[in-house]
C-alpha positions as CSV (number, residue, x, y, z in Angstrom):
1,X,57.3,-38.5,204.2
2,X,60.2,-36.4,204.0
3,X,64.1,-37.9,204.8
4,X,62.3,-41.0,205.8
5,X,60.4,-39.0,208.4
6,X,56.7,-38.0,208.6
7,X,56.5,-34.5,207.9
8,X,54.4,-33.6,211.7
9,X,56.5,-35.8,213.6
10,X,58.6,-33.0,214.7
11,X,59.1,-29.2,215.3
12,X,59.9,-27.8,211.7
13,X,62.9,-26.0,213.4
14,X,63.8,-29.1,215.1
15,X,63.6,-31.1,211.7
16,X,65.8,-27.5,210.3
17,X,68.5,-27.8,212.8
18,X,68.8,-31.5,213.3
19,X,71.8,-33.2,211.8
20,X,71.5,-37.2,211.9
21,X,74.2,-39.1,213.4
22,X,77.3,-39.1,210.4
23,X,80.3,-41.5,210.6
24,X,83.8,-40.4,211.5
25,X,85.0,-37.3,209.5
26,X,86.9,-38.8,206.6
27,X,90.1,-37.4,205.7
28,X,91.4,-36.3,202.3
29,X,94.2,-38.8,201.2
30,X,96.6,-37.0,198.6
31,X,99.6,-38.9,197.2
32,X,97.8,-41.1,195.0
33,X,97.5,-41.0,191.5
34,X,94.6,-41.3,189.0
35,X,93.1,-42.0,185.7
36,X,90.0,-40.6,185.3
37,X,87.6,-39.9,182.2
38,X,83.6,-38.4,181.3
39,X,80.8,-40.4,180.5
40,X,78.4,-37.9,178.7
41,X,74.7,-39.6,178.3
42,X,72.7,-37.4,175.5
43,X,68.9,-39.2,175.5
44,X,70.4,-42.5,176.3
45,X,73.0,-42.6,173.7
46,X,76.7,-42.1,174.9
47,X,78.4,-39.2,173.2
48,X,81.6,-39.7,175.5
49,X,83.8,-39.9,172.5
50,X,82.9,-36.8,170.3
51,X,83.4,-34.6,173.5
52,X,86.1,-32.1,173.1
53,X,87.1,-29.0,175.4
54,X,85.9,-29.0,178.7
55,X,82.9,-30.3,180.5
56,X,81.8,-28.0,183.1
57,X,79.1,-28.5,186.0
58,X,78.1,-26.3,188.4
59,X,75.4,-26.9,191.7
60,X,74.8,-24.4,194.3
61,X,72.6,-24.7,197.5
62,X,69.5,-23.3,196.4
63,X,70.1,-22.6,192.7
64,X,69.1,-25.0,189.4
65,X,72.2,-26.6,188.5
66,X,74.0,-26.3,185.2
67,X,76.3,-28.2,183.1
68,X,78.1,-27.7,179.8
69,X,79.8,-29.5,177.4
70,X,80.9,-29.4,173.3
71,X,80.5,-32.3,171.1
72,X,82.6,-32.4,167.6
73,X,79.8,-34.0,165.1
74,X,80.3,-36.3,162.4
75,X,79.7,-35.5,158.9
76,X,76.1,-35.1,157.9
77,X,73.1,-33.6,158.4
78,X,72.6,-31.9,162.3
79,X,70.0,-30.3,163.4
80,X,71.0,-28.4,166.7
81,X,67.3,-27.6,167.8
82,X,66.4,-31.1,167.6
83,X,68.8,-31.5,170.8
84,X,67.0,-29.1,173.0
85,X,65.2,-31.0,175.7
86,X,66.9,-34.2,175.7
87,X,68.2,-35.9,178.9
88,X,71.7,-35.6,180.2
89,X,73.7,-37.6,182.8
90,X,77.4,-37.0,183.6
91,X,79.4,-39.7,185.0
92,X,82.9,-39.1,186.4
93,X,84.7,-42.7,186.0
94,X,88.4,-42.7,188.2
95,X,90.6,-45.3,188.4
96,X,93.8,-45.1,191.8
97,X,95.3,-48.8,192.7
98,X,93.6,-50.3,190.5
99,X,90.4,-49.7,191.5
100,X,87.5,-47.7,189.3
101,X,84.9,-45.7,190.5
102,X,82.0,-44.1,188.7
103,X,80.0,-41.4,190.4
104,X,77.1,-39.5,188.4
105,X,77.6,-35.9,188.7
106,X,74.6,-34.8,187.1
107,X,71.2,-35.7,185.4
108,X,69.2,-32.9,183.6
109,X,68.4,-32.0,180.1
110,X,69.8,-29.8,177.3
111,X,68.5,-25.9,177.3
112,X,70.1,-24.8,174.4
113,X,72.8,-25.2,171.8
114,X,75.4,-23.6,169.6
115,X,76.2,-24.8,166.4
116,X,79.2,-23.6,164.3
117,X,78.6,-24.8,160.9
118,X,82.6,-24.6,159.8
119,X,84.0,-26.4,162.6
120,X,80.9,-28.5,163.3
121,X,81.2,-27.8,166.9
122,X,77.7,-28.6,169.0
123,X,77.7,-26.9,172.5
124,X,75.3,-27.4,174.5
125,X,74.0,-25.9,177.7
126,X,72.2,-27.7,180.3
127,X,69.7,-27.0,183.4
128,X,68.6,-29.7,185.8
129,X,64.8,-27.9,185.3
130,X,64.8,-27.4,189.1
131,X,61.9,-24.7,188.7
132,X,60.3,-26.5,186.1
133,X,59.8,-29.9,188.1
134,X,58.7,-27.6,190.5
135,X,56.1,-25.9,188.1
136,X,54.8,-29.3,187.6
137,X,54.1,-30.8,191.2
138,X,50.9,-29.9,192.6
139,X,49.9,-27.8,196.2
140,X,50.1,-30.8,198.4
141,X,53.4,-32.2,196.7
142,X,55.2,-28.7,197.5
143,X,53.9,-28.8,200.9
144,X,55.2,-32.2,201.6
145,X,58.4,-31.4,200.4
146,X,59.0,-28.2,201.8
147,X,57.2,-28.4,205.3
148,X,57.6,-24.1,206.3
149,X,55.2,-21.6,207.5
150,X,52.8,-20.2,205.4
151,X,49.6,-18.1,205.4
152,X,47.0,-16.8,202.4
153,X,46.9,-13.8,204.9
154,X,50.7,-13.3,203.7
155,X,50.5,-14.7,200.6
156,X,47.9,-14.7,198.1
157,X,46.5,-18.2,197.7
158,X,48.3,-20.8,196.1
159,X,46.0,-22.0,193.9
160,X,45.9,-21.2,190.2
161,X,49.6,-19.4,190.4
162,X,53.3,-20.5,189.7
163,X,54.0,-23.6,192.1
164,X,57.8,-22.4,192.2
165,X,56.9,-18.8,193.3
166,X,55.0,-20.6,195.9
167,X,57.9,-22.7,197.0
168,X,59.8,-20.0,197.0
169,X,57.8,-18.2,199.9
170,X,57.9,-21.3,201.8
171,X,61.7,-21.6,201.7
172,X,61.6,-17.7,202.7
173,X,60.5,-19.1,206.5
174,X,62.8,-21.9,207.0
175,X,66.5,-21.4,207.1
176,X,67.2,-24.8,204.0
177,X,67.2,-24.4,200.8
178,X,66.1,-26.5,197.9
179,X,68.2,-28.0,195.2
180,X,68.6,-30.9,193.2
181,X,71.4,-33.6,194.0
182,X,73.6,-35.0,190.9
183,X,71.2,-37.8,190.2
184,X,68.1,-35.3,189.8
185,X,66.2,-36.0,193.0
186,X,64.6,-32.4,194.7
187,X,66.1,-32.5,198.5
188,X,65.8,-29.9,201.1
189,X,69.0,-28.9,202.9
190,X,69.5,-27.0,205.9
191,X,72.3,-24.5,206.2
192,X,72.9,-25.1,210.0
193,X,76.4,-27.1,209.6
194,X,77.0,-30.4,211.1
195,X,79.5,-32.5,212.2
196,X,82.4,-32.9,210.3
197,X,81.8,-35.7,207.3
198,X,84.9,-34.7,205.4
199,X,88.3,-32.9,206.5
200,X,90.9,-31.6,204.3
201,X,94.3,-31.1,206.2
202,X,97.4,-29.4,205.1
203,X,98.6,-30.3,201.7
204,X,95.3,-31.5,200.4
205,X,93.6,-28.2,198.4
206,X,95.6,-27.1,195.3
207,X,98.1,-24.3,196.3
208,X,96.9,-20.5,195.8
209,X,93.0,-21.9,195.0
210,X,91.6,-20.8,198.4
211,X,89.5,-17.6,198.0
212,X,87.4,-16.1,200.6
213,X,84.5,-13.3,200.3
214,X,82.0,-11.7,203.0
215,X,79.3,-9.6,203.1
216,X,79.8,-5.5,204.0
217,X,77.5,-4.0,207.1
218,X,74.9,-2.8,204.7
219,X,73.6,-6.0,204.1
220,X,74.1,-7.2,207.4
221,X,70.9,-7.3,208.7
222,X,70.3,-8.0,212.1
223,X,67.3,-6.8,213.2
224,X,63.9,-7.0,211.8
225,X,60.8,-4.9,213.0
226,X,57.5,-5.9,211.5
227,X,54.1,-3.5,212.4
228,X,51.0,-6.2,211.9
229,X,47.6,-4.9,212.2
230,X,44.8,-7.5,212.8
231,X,41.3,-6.4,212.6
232,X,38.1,-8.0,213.7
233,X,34.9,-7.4,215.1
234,X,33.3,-7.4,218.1
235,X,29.8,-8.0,218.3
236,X,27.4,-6.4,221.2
237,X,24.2,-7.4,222.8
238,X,22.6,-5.2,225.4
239,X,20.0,-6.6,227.6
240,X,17.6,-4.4,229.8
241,X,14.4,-5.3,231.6
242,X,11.6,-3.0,232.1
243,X,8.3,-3.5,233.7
244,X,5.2,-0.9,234.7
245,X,2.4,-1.1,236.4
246,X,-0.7,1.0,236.5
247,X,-0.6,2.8,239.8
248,X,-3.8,2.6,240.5
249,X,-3.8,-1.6,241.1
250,X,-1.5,-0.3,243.8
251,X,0.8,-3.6,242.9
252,X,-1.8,-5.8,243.1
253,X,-2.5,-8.2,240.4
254,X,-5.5,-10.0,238.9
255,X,-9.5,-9.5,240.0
256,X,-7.8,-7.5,243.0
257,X,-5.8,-5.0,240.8
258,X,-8.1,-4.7,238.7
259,X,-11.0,-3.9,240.5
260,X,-8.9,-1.2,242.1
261,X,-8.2,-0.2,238.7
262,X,-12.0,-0.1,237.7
263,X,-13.5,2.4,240.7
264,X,-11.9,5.5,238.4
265,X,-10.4,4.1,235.5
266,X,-8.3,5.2,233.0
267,X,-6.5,4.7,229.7
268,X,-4.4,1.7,229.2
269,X,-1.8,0.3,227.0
270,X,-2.2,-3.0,224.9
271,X,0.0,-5.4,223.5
272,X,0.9,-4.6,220.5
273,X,1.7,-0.8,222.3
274,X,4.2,-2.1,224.2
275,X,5.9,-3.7,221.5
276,X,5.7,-1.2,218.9
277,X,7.1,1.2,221.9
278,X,10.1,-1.5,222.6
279,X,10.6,-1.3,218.7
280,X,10.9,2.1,218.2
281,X,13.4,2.4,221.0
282,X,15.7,0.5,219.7
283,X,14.9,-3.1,221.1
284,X,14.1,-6.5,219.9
285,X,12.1,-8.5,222.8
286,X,14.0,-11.5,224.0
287,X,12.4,-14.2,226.2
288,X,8.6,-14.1,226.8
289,X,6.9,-11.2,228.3
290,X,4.9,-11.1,231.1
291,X,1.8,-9.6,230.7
292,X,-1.1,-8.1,233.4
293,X,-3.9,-8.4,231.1
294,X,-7.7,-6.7,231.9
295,X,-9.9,-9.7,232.5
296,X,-12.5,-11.0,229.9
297,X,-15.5,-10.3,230.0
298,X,-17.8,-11.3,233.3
299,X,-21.3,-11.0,235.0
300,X,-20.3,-9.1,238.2
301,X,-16.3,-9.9,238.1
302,X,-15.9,-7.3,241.2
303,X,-18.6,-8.4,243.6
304,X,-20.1,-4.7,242.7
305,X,-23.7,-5.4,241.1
306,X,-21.9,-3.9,237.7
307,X,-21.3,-6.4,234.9
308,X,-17.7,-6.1,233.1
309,X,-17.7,-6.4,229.2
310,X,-14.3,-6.9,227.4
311,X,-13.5,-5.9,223.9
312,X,-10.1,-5.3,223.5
313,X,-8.3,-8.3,225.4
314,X,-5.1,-6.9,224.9
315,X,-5.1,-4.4,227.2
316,X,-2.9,-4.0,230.3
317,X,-3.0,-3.4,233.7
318,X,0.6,-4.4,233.7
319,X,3.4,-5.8,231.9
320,X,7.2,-6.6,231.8
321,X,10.0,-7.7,229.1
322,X,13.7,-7.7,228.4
323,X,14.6,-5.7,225.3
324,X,17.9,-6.3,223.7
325,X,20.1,-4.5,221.4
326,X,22.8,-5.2,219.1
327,X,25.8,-3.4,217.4
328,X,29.1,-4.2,216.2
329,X,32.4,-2.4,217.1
330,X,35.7,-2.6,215.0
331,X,38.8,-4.2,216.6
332,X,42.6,-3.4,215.4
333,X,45.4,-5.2,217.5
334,X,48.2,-3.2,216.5
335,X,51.7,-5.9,216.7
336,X,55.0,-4.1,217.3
337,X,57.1,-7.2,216.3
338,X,61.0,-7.2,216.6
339,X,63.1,-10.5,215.8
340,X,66.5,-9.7,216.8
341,X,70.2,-11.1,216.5
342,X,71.2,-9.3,219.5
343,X,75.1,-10.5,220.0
344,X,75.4,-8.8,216.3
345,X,74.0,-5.7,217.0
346,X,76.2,-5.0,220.4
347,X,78.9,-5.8,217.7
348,X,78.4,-3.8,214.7
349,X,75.4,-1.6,215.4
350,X,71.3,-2.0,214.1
351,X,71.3,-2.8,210.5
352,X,67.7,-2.5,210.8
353,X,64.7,-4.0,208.1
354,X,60.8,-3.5,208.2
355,X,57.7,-5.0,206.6
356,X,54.4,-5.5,207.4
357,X,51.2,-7.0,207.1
358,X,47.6,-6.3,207.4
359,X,44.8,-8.7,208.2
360,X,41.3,-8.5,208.3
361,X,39.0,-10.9,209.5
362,X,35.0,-11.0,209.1
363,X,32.2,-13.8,208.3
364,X,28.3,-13.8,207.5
365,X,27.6,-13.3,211.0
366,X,29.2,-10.4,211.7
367,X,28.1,-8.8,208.2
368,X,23.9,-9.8,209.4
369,X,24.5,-8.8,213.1
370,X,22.9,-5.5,213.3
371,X,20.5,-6.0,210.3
372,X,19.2,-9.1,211.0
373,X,16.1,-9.2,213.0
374,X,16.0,-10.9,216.3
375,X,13.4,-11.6,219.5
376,X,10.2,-13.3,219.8
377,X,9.1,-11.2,216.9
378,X,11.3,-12.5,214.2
379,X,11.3,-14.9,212.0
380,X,11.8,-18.5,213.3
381,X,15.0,-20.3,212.2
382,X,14.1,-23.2,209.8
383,X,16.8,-25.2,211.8
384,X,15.7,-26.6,215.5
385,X,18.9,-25.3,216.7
386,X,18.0,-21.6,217.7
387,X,19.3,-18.3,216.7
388,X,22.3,-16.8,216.7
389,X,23.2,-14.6,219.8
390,X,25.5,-14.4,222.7
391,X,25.9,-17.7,224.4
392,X,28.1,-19.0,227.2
393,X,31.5,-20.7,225.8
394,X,33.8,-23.6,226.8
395,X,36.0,-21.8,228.4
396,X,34.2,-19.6,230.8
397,X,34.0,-16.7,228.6
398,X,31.7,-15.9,225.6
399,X,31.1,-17.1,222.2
400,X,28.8,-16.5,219.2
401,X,26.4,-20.0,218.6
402,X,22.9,-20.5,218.2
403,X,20.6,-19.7,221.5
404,X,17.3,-20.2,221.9
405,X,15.9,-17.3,224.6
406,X,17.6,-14.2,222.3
407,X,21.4,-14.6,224.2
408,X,23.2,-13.2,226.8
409,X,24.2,-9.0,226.8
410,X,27.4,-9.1,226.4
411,X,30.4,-9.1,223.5
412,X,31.7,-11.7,221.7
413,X,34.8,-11.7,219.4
414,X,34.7,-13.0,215.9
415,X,38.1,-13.6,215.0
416,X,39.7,-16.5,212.9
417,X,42.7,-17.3,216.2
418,X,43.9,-20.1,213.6
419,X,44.6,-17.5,210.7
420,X,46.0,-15.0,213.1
421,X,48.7,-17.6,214.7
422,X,49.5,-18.8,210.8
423,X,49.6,-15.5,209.7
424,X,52.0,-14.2,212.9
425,X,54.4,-17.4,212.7
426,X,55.3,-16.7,209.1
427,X,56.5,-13.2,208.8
428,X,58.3,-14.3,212.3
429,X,60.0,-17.1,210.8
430,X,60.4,-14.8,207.6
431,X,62.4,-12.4,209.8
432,X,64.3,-14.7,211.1
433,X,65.4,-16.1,208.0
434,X,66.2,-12.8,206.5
435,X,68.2,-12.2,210.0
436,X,70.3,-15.7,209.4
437,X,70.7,-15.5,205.8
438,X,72.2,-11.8,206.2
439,X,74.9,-14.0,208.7
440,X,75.8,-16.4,206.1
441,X,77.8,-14.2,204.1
442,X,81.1,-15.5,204.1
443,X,81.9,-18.0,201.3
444,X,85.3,-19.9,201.2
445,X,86.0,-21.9,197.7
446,X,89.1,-24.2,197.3
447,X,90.3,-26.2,194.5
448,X,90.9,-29.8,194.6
449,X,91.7,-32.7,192.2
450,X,88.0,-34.3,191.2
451,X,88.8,-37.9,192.0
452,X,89.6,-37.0,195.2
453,X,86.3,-35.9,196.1
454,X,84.0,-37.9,194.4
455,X,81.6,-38.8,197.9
456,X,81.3,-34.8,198.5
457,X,77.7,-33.3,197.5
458,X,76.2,-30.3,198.7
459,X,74.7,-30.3,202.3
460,X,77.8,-32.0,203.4
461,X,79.9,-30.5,206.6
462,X,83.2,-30.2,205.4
463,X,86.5,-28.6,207.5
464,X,89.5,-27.0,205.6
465,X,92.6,-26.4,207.6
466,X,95.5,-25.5,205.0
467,X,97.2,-22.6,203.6
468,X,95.9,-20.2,206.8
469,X,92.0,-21.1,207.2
470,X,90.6,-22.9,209.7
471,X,87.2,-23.3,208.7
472,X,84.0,-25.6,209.0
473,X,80.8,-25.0,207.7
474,X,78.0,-26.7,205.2
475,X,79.5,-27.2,201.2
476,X,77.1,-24.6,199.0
477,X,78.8,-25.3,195.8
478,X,80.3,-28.0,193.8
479,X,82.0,-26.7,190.5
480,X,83.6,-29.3,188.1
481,X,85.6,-28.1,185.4
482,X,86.7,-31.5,183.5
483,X,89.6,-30.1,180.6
484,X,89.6,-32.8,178.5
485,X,92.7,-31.3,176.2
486,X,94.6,-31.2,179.2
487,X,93.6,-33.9,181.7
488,X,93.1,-31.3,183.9
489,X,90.0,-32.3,186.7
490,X,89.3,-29.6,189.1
491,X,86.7,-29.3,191.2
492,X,85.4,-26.2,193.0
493,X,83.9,-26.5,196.9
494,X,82.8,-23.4,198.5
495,X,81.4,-24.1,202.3
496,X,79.5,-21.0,203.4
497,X,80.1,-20.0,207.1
498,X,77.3,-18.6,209.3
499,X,78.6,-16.2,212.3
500,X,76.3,-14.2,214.5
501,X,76.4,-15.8,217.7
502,X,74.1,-15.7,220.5
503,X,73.1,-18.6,223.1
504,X,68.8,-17.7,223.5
505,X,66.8,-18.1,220.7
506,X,63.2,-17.2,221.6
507,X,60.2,-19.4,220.6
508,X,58.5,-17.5,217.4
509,X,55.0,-17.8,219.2
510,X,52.9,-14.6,218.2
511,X,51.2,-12.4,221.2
512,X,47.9,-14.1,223.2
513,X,45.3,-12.1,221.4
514,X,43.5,-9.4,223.3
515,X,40.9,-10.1,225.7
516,X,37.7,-7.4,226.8
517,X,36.6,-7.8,229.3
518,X,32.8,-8.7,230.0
519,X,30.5,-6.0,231.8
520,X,29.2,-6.1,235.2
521,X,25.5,-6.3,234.7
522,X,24.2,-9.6,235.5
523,X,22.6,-11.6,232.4
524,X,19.3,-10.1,233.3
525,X,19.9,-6.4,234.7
526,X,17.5,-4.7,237.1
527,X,14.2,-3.8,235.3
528,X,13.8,0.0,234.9
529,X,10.3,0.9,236.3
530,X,8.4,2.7,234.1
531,X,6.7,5.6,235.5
532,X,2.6,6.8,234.3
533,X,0.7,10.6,233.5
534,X,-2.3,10.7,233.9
535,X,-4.7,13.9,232.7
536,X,-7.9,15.2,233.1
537,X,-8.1,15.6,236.7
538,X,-7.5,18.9,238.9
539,X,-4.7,16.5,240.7
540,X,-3.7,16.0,237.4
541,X,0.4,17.2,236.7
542,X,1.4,19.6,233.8
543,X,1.9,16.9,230.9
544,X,5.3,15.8,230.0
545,X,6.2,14.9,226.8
546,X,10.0,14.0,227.5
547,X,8.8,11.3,230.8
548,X,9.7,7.9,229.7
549,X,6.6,5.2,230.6
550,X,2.7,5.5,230.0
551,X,0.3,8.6,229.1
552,X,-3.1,9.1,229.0
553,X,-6.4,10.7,230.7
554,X,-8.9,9.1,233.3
555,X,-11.9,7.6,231.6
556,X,-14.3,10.6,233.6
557,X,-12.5,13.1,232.6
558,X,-12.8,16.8,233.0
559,X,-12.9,18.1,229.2
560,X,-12.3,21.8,230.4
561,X,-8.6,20.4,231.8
562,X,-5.8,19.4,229.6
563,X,-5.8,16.1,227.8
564,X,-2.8,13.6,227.7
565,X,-1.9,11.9,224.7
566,X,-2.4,8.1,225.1
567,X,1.4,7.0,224.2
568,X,4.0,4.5,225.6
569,X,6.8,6.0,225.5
570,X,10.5,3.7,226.1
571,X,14.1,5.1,224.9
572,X,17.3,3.5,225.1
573,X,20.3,4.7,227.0
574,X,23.1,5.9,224.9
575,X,26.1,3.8,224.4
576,X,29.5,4.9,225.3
577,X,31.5,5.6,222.7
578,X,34.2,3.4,224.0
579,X,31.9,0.6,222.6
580,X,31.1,1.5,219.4
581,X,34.1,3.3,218.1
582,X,37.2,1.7,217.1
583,X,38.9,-0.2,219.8
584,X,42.7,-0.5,218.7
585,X,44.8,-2.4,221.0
586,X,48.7,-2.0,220.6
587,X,51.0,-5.2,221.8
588,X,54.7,-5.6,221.4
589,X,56.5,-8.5,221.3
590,X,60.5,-9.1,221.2
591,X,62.5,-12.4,219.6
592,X,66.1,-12.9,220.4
593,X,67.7,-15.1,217.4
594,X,70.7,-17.0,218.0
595,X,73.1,-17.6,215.4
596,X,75.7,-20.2,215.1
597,X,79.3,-19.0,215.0
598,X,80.7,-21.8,212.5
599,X,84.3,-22.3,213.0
600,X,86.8,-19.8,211.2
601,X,90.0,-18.9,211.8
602,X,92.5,-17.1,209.3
């Protein structure tokens, strides 16, 4: 829960720029008069009456807040280091019309002391241990209290390292800031002002105590280009068919073939031929081949007088089978990313900022895709499930899963789209913080008497209009300086004021991620026919040892005439180089930031 809320309720830019309904603005009354004093809380024990000097304490949006203050000590031993660490509250007690009001205006504990043996003065500095409480929460407690955008592709992982450097790279996306209010709860506070909660009209600021600073064009940053690189791989599968058949069956298959085959026969291939051929082309046989295979042995299988005896039953008069391979190709989609205040750069030029980020994606699968074996040959998977391969996905395209008839030819991305859209949101959101923050230069601090602001806190909208500002804008500091020698109670606001201006502010939503495209060839392409030599025949052709198919010589040879090798011969086409090389894949993408122009007038 955060502000009463659930954290995923909302947009966290519509949490960021959301201002819950405030009463009426609430004037400043001056004319009154007070009596005020300090209530000084050391580890439970009130020290109110030792105080001497002043008491000083100091918050600022997104800062630890401080607090000083000098005790005179009794006579007697004091040991000043014993003081570090203990708790402190402040308490500012006024008293106008007879009324008394007490307002805590800080809690934290002592960080060190000064100790002046002669006029046993103790003064001792204090820190609200903003970072420290911080240091102490654990992954999930940060998260929950500072709901931002944030990637281990950015950042490295946030386990095992400072908690407050990691909070600190979640406040770098969101455009709040943390802090810690006077009585020591952590709140996040936007800087996006809202409406009015306190107004302070002429007469009601301490004369001459206005000050007002801005920020030169250097640091004026208004447009942010970021070059992101995201690499992944894409993983191949090539599919062809091939079949051959021994010319001499004329196409015809069992007894019929074969008997054709057997009036001049010839060398043949076998099984284990065929696949050793498939093999040393390159392919792993998917599916289950089909196979034309010589008959077994028989009295008189051809109706010739001639019986037929069989002692190799692997051999074929015939045969046909899908080879696949598989490679995998490098992916780089290059992002040309620009987040842009453009109303402030038509105004005072490109103040212009860069970073980047590189990202690289990859998982077992893709590191066992080309070595591990695949096919009817391989290895069974212990799981029922199937391989892995190319498979049809949900959405019409293709996916890597497990398939049981060797996959589809075809690519498939392996990309984490999860990581990639973290990744791409934060440096987008980090770019547009840097672009905002850069436009919240101007600070205006006025003085006022303490007990008449007592209610004011940081995060409050406050609107000055006295001694020649006009201004409205979210309270960033709250200084008290409480002179106890001379009643004096002052405290310090200082609103910072955004301006940039600007009425489109672009979604952050990274690029769709590239798509490729699946080739034309059907899931099982046209079989290449496989084409047969034959030697030792005057019709015989000149041998050729660069044909693709089967080789061999006629079983009644002529031994005066060349003889073929017996060989099945099967090579792969060569793939392009478009699909094995690097593919990189440049997108651009531009953000228009719009940035309040807080009211100011001088």
């Amino acid at each position: 829960m955060l502000n009463g809320g659930p954290i995923n309720a909302a947009a966290i830019n519509a949490f960021l720029k959301t201002v819950p309904s405030v009463p009426e603005a609430q004037p400043i009354v001056t004319g009154e008069a007070f009596r005020w004093r300090v209530q000084v809380m050391v580890a439970g024990a009130d020290v109110s009456a030792r105080l001497t000097g002043q008491v000083e304490i100091d918050r600022e949006r997104g800062a630890a807040g401080l607090a000083s203050f000098t005790l005179h000590m009794l006579p007697g031993s004091v040991l000043p280091m014993d003081w570090v660490g203990r708790e402190v509250t402040v308490d500012y007690i006024s008293t106008a019309k007879g009324i008394t009001t007490q307002k805590r205006r800080y809690t934290g504990r002592i960080v060190t002391t000064e100790w002046n043996p002669i006029t046993r003065l103790l003064v001792c500095q204090c820190g609200d241990q903003l970072q420290q409480r911080v240091e102490s929460m654990t992954v999930e407690d940060v998260d929950t209290l500072i709901p931002a955008f944030w990637s281990p592709n950015v950042f490295d992982a946030a386990e095992g390292r400072s908690r407050w450097d990691y909070a600190q790279e979640r406040l770098g996306t969101i455009q709040s800031s943390l802090d810690s209010s006077a009585d020591g709860s952590l709140r996040l506070t936007t800087w996006y002002a809202g409406a009015e909660e306190y107004v302070f009209r002429a007469g009601t600021t301490i004369y001459n105590s206005i000050k007002l600073s801005y920020a030169d064009l250097t640091s004026l940053t208004n447009k942010v280009e970021i070059e992101t690189s995201y690499r992944f791989s894409r993983l191949h599968q090539l599919n062809q068919g091939f079949h051959w058949t021994h010319p001499d069956t004329f196409g015809l298959g069992g007894t019929q073939g074969f008997c054709l085959w057997r009036q001049d026969s010839t060398d043949l291939p076998d099984v284990a031929m065929m696949k050793d051929s498939a093999s040393g082309g390159g392919f792993s046989i998917i599916r289950t081949p089909g196979y034309t295979r010589v008959p077994a042995s028989g009295a008189d299988i051809c109706g010739t007088g001639q019986p037929w005896v069989n002692s190799y039953p692997d051999l074929l008069l015939g045969f046909s089978f899908v080879g696949a391979r598989r490679w995998t190709q490098a992916v780089t989609e290059k992002y040309t990313l620009t987040v842009v205040s453009e109303v402030s750069v038509a105004q005072a030029g490109e103040v212009t900022s860069r970073d980047s980020l590189s990202v690289e994606y990859s998982n077992a699968i893709v590191d066992d895709w080309e070595g591990t074996s695949f096919g009817i040959d391989a290895p069974r998977p212990t799981t029922t499930e199937g391989a892995v391969g190319i498979r049809e996905g949900g959405g019409g395209g293709t996916e890597i899963g497990t398939v049981t008839d060797g996959g589809l030819s075809g690519h498939a991305d392996v990309r984490d789209e999860d990581a990639r859209q973290s990744a791409l949101r934060c440096v987008l959101n980090q770019a547009k913080t840097a672009v905002v923050l850069a436009h919240s230069g101007t600070t205006i601090s006025w003085d006022v008497p303490t007990s008449m602001v007592l209610d004011i806190d940081l995060g409050n909208t406050l609107r000055i209009s006295d001694q020649g500002i006009n201004a409205r804008a979210r309270c960033s500091r709250v200084l008290d300086t409480l002179d106890l020698a001379s009643g004096s109670a002052i405290t310090t606001l200082a609103i910072t004021v955004m301006r940039g201006g600007g009425t489109v502010d672009d979604p952050l939503d990274p690029p769709a991620p590239s798509v490729e495209p699946q080739p034309d060839d059907a899931e099982d392409p046209v079989s290449t026919s496989l084409p047969t030599q034959l030697g030792g025949k005057p019709s015989s052709p000149a041998y050729d040892e660069s044909m693709e198919g089967f080789a061999g010589n006629y079983d009644n040879a002529d031994p005066t005439l060349e003889q073929f090798p017996r060989r099945l011969q099967i090579t792969a086409t060569e793939i392009d180089a478009l699909l094995r090389d690097e593919k990189i894949v440049e997108l651009t993408a531009t953000y228009r930031v719009s940035i309040p122009n807080d009211l100011l007038e001088l």
